[in-house]
C-alpha positions as CSV (number, residue, x, y, z in Angstrom):
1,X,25.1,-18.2,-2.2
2,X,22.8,-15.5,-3.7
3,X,19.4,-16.1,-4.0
4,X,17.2,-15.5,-6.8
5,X,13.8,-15.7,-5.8
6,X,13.5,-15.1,-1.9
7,X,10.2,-16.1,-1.3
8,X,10.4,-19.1,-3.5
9,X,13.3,-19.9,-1.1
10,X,11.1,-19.5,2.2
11,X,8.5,-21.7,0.7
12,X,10.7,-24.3,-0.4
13,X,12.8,-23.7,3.2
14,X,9.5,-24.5,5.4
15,X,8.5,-27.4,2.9
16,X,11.3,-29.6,3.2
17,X,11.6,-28.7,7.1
18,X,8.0,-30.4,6.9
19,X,9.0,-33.4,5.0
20,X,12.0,-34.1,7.3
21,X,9.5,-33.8,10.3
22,X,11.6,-30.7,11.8
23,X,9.4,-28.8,14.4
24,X,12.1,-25.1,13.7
25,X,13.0,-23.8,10.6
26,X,15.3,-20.7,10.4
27,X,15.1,-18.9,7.4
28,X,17.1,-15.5,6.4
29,X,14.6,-12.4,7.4
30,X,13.6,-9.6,5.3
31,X,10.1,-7.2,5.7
32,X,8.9,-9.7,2.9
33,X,9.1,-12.8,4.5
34,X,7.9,-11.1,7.9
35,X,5.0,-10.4,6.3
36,X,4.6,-13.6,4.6
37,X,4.9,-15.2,8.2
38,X,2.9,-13.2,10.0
39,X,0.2,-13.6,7.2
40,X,0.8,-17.9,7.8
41,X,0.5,-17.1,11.8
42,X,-2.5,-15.1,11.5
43,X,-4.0,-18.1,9.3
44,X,-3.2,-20.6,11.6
45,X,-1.3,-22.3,9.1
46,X,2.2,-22.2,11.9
47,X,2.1,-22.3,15.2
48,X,4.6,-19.4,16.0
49,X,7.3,-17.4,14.8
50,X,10.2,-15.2,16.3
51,X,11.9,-12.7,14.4
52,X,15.8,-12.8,15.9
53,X,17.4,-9.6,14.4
54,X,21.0,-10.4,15.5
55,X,21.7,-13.5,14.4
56,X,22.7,-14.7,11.2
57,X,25.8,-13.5,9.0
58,X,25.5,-10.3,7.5
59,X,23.1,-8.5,10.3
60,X,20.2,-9.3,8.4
61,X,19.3,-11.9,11.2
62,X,16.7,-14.3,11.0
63,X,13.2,-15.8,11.4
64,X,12.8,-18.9,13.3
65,X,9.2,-20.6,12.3
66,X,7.8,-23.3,15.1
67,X,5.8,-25.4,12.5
68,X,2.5,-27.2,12.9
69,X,1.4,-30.6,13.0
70,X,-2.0,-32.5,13.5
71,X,-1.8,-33.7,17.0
72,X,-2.9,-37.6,16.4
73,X,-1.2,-38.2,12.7
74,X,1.8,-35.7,13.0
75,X,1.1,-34.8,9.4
76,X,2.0,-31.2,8.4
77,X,-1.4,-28.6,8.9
78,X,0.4,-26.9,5.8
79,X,-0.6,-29.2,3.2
80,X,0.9,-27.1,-0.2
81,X,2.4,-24.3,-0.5
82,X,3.5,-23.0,-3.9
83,X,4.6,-19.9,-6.0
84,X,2.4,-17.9,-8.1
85,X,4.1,-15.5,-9.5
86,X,7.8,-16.0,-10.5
87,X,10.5,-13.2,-11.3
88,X,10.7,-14.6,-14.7
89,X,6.8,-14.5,-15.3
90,X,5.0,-12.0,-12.8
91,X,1.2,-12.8,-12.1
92,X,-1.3,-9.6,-11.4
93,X,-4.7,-9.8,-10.8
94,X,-7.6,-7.2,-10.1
95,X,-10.0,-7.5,-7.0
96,X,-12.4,-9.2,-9.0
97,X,-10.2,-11.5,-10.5
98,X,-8.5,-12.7,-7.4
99,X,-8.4,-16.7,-7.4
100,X,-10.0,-18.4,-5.1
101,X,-8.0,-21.3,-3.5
102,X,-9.6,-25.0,-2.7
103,X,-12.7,-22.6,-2.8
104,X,-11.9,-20.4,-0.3
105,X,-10.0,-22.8,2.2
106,X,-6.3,-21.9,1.1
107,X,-4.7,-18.5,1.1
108,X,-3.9,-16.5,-1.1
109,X,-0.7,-14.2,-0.5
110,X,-1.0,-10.9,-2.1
111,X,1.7,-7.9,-2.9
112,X,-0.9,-4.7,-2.8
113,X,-0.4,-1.1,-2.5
114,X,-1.2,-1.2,1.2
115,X,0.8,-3.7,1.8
116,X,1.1,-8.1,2.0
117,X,-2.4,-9.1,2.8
118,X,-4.5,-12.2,2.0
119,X,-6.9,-12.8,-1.1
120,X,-9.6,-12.3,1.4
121,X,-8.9,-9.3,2.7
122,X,-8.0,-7.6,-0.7
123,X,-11.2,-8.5,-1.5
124,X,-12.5,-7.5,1.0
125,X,-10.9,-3.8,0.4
126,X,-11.5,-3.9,-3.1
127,X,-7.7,-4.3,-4.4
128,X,-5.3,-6.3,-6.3
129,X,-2.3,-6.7,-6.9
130,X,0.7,-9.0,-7.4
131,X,0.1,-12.8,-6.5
132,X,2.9,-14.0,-4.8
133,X,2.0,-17.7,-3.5
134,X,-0.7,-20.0,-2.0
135,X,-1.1,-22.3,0.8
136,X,-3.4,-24.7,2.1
């Protein structure tokens, strides 16, 4: 089946493997969603990731996420994690006008010119850019 909106599909992928308590979730790769996870890693919002270039149908392979849970609880760390800006309605923002999620405890993932970086960072470097999702 062809997908749409990758990166709506990774979101939704590692949301439901949350709600059904899985600890792996494979999800088709591409340099996108690479970034996208390495971006979640970085924020501590996974606990790791490996990128497995040979499996999958297709040769596109895939990326196997080892999600993250509060120890005593077992409740998800990632609490929401939504899309921003949609293929059918696309979201830009400047530096200054980057939003600011649960006041600077979420992330913000965003599509720049130098690349997939947080809302911090663009900042930070003084750049917007396309807002492609949030978590917290």
């Amino acid at each position: 089946m062809a997908v749409n909106d990758p990166i709506a599909d990774y979101l939704t992928r590692v949301r439901n493997a949350q709600q059904a308590g899985h600890r792996v979730v494979e999800i088709p790769a591409s340099k996108l969603k690479k970034s996208i996870t390495e971006i979640l890693y970085d924020q501590g919002f996974i606990l790791k990731y490996k990128f497995d270039d040979e499996a999958g149908k297709g040769g596109q392979g895939v990326i196997k996420i080892a999600l993250k849970y509060i120890t005593g609880t077992k409740t998800p760390v990632i609490r929401e994690l939504g899309r921003i800006s949609r293929p059918g309605l696309r979201k830009y923002a400047k530096a200054d006008e980057l939003p600011r999620i649960i006041n600077g405890l979420g992330v913000a993932i965003i599509s720049t010119s130098r690349g997939l970086m947080t809302d911090k960072q663009a900042r930070s470097e003084h750049i917007g850019g396309e807002l492609l999702c949030y978590v917290y």
